[in-house]
LODOKOL-499821 format. One record per residue (C-alpha): residue in one letter; x, y, z; residue number from 1. Coordinates in steps of 0.001 Angstrom, whole numbers, plus 500000, padded with zeros to 6 digits. Layout:
<sites>
[site "A",[X,Y,Z],NUM]
...
</sites>
This chain:
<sites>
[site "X",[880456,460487,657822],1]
[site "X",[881077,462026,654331],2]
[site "X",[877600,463611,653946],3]
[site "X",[876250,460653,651353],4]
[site "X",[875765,456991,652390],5]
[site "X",[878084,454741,650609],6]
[site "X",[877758,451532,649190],7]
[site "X",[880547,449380,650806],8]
[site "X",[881338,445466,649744],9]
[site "X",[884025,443922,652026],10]
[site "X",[885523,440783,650606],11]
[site "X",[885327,438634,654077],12]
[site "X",[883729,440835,656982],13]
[site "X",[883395,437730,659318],14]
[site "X",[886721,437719,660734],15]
[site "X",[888558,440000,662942],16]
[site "X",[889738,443111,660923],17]
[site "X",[886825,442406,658371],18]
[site "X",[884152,442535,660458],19]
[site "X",[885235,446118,662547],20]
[site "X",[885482,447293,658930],21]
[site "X",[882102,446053,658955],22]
[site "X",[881216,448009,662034],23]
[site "X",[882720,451020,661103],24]
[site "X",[881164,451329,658278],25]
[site "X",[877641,450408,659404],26]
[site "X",[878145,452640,662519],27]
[site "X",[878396,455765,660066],28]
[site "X",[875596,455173,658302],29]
[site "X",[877014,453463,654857],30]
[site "X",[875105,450005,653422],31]
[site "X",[877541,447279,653381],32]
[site "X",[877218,443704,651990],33]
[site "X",[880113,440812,653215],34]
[site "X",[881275,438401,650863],35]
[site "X",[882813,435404,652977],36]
[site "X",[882336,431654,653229],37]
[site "X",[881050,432432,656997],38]
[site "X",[882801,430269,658298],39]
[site "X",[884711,432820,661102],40]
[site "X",[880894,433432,661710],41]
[site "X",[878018,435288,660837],42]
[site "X",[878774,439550,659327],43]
[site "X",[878104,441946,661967],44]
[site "X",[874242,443277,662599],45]
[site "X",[873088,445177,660167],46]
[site "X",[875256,443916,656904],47]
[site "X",[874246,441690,654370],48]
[site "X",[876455,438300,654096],49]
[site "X",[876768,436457,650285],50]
[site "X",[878034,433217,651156],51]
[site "X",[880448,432512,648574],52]
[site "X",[883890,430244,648122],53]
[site "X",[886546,432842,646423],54]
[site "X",[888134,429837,645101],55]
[site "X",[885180,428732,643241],56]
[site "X",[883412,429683,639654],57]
[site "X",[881006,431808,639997],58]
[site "X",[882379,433115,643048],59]
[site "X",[881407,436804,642483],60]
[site "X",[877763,436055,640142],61]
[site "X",[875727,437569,643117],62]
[site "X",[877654,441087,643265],63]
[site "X",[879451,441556,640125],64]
[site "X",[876871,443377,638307],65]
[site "X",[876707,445551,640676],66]
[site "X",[877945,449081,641504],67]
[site "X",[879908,450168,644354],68]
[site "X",[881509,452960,645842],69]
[site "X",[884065,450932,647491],70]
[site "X",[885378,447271,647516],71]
[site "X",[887484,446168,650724],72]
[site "X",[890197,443025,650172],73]
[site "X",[892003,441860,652999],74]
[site "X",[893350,438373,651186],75]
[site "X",[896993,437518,650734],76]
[site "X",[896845,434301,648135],77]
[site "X",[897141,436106,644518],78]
[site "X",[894856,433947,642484],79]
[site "X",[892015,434817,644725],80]
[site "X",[892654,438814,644653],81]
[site "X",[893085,438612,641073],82]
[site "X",[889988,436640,640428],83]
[site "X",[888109,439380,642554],84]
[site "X",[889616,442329,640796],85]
[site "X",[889135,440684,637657],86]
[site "X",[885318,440283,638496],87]
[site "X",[884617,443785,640553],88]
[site "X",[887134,446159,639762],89]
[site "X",[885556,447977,636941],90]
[site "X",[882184,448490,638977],91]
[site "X",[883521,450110,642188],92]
[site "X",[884672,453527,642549],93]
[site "X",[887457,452924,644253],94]
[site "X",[889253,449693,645348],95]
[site "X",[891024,449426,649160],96]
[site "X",[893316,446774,649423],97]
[site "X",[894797,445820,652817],98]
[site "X",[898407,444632,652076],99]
[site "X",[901611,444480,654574],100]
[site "X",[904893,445585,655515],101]
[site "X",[906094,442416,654358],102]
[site "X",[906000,443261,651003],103]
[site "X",[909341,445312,651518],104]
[site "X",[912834,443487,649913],105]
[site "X",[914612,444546,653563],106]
[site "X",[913862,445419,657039],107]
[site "X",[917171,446394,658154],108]
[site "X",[916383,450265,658010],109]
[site "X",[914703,452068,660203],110]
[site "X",[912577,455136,659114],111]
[site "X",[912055,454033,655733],112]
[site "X",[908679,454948,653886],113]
[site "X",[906906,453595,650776],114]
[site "X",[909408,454218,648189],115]
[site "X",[911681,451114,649682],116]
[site "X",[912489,448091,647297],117]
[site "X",[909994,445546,647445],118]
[site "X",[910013,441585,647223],119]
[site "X",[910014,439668,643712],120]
[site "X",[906406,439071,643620],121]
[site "X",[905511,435269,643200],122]
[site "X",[903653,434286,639558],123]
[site "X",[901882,431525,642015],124]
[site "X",[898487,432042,642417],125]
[site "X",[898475,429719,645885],126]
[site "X",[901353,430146,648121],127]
[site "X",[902331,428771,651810],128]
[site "X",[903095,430890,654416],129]
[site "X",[907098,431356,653463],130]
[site "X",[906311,433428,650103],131]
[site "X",[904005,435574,652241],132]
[site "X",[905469,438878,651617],133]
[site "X",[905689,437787,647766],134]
[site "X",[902282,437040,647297],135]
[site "X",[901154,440417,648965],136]
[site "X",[903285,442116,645967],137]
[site "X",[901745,439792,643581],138]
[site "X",[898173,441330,645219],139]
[site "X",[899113,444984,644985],140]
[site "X",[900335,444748,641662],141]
[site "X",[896991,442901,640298],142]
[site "X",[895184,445257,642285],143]
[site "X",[897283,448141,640498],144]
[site "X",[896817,446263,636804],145]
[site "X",[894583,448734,635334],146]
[site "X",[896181,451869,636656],147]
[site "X",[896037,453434,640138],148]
[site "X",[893924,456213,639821],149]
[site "X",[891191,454607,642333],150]
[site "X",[892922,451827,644147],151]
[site "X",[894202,452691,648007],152]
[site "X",[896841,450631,648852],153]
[site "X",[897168,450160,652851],154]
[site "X",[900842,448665,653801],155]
[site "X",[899460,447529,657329],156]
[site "X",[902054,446879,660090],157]
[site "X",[901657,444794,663236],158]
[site "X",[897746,444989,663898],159]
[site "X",[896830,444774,667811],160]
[site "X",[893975,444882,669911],161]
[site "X",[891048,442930,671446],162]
[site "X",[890776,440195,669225],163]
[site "X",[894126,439389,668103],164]
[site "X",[894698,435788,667302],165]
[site "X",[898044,435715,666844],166]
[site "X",[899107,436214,670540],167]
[site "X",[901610,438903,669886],168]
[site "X",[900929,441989,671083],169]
[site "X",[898565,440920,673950],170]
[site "X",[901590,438337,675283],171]
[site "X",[903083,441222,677313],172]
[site "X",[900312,442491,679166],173]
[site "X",[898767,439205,679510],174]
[site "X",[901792,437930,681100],175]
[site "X",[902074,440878,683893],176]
[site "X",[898174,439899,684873],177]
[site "X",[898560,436150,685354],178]
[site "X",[901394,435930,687734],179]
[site "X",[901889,439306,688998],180]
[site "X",[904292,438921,691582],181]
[site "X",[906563,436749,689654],182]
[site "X",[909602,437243,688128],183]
[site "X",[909292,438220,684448],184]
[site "X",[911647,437642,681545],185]
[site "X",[912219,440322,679296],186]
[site "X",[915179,441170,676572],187]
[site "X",[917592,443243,677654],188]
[site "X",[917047,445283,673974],189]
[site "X",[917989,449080,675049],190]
[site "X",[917660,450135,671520],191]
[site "X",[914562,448050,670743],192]
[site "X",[911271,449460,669494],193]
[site "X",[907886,448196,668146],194]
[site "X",[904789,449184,666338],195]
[site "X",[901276,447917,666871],196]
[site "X",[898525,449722,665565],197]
[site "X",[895353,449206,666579],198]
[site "X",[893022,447510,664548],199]
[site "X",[890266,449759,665225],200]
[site "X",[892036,452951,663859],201]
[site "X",[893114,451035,660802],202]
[site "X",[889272,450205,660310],203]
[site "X",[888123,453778,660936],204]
[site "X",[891292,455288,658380],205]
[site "X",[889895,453003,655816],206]
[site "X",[886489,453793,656125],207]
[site "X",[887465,457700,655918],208]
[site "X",[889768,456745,653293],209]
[site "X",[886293,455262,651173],210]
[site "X",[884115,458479,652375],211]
[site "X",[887320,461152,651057],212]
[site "X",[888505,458747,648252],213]
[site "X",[891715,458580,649161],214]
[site "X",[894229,456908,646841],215]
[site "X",[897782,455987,646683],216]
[site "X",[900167,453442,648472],217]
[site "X",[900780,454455,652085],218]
[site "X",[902305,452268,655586],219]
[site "X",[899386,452512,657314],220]
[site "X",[901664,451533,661033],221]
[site "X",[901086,452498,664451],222]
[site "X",[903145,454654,666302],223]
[site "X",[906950,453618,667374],224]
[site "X",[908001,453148,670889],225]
[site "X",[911006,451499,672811],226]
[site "X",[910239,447935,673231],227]
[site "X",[911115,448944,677107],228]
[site "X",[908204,451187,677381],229]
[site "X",[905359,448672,675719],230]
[site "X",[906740,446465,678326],231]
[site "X",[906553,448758,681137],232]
[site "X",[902970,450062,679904],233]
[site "X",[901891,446644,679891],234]
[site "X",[903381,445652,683606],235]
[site "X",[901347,448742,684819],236]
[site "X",[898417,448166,683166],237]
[site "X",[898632,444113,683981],238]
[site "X",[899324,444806,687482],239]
[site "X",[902941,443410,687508],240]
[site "X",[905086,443791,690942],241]
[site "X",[907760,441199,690514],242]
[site "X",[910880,441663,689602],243]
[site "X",[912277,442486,686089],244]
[site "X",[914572,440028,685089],245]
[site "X",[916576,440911,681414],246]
[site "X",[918243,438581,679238],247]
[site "X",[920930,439465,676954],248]
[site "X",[919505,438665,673496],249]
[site "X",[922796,436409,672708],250]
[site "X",[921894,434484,675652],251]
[site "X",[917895,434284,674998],252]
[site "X",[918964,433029,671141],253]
[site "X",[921267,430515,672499],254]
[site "X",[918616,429404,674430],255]
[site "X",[916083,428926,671423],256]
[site "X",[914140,431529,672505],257]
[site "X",[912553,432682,669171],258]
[site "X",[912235,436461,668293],259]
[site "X",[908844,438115,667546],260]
[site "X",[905871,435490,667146],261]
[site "X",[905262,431802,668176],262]
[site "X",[905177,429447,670768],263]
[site "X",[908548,429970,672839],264]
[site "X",[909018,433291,671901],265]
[site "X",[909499,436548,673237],266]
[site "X",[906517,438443,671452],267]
[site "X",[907339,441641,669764],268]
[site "X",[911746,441400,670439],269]
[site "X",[913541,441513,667282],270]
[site "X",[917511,440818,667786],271]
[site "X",[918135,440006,664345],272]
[site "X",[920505,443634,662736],273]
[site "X",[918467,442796,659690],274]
[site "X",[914710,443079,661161],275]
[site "X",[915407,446541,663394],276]
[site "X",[913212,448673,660908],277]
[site "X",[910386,445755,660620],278]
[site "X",[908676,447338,663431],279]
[site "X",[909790,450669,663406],280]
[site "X",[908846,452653,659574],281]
[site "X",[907873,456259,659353],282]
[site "X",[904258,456020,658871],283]
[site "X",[904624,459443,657967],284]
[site "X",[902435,459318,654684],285]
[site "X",[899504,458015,656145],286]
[site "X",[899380,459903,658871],287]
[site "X",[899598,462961,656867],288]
[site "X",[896043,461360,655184],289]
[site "X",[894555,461592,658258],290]
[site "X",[895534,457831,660170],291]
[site "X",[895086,458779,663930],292]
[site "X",[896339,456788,666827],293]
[site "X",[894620,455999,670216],294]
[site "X",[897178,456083,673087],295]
[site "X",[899050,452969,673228],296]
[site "X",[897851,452341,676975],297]
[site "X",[893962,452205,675893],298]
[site "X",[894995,449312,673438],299]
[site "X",[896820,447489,676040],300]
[site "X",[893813,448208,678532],301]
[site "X",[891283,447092,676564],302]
[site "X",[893674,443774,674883],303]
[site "X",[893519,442486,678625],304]
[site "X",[890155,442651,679161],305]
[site "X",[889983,440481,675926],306]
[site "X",[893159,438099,677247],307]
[site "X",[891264,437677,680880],308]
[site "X",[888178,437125,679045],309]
[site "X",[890245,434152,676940],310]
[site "X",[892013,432847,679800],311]
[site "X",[895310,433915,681255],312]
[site "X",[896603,430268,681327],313]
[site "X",[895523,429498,677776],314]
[site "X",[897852,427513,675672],315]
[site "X",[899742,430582,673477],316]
[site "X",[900315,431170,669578],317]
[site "X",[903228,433840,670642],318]
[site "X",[905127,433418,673985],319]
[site "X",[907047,431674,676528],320]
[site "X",[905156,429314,678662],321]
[site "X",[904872,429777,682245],322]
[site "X",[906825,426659,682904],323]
[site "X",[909396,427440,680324],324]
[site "X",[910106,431079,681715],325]
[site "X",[910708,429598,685029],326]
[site "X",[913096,427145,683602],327]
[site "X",[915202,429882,682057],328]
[site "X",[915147,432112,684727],329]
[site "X",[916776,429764,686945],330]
[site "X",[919514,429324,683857],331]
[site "X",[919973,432858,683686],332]
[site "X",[920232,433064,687444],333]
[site "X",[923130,430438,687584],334]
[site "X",[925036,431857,684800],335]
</sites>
């Protein structure tokens, strides 16, 4: 901790990055307060939850005549970040908004840093899905509207870890563990790398970032590695004895095999020439302000003991069915 106790308001807290904000902060000592419809569930022990609808009037009358020392967004839909700034931004000493790579105009490069071109931002204040990456522009810049001199902006990259919804990083390791002896599927992607940091070191690097007042944009990413090696970690760590079966990724596309996320796909494989840096930016900046890394193995270890604890055979967000995978193994073996 920073030596004094801070006054922390984190615009959700109930869900899944939120809440180990949440934790973080509490577990150093600072007074936080959640602002969150509730429904993800209740704010972790010890913080105050204001239920409130960011959508509606008055959204923001319980803690806008307040001061604080820092104010935590994590939303992606404009209107409602600009509504909050709007309403809180001149009472908090500094203003920590969790944006994404996806901001960036390309991903073809790897390496690159902050300074790359970013999207158009949208002028809609509600977007779908598509016009992601647009809308977290449209975020950053209200968040920026007044000047920068207290706003952090965190450019977050793949987050992993217990807890991840999504399905992506955990597929790997999740597969190894439920049929072990098995023949697995992977890409045959020599050159391929990915990035997953941790959710709990992004928490604890914002939370620092509130107790040092940190400001300034930064990719807050976690550590690159071939996309052979977080599939190897994971086979170790899942137990995984079968045989490695790879797939060339002109083969694995023809199939319909999607890249990256969803049902069918192969989590975390990016064939696509203009994705290769998506998963694989410096991260330099951040790191220099102090963003630390666990080892990539604890974050696999401790994401199975969260995938056993959801079931191994669960229906998947990001991944190839068991059935499926068996199906296109036997096409790949009669090719």
């Amino acid at each position: 901790m920073s030596g004094s106790q801070l006054k922390i308001l984190v615009l959700g807290g109930t869900a899944w990055l939120g809440r180990q904000l949440c934790r973080e902060a509490l577990d150093r000592g600072h007074v936080v307060q959640c602002l969150a419809r509730g429904e993800s569930g209740p704010a972790p022990e010890g913080a105050r939850l204001i239920h409130a609808d960011r959508r509606a009037e008055g959204a923001y009358d319980e803690v806008r005549r307040q001061d604080w020392d820092a104010v935590v967004d994590v939303a992606w839909q404009p209107g409602v970040v600009r509504s909050a700034f709007a309403a809180l931004g001149e009472r908090t000493a500094q203003w920590i908004y969790v944006s994404s790579g996806s901001v960036y105009a390309s991903h073809a490069k790897r390496d690159a840093d902050e300074t790359a071109e970013l999207l158009v931002p949208t002028d809609l204040d509600e977007v779908g899905m598509d016009l992601y990456g647009a809308a977290k522009v449209a975020c950053e810049l209200a968040c920026l509207s007044s000047g920068d001199s207290n706003v952090l902006i965190a450019r977050s990259g793949l987050i992993g870890g217990p807890g991840d919804g999504s399905d992506r990083a955990g597929y790997w390791v999740a597969r190894a563990a439920r049929d072990p002896r098995a023949p697995m599927l992977v890409p045959d992607s020599p050159d391929g790398v990915t990035q997953v940091i941790d959710f709990r070191d992004l928490a604890a690097w914002l939370i620092d970032c509130a107790e040092t007042r940190t400001v300034g944009i930064y990719d807050a990413v976690g550590p690159m590695i071939a996309l052979e090696e977080w599939i190897e970690l994971s086979r170790r760590i899942g137990g995984h004895m079968g045989a490695v079966v790879r797939a060339g990724d002109d083969w694995l596309l023809a199939e319909g095999v999607d890249e990256f996320m969803g049902p069918g796909s192969l989590p975390l494989w990016l064939a696509d020439p203009g994705w290769q840096g998506f998963c694989a930016r410096t991260g330099a900046r951040a790191m220099k302000a102090g963003l630390a890394h666990r080892p990539v193995s604890d974050t696999i270890t401790d994401t199975l003991i969260w995938e056993r604890e959801q079931g191994l055979d669960r229906v998947r967000k990001s991944g190839v069915p068991a059935e499926r995978e068996v199906d296109l193994l036997r096409k790949l073996a009669g090719t």
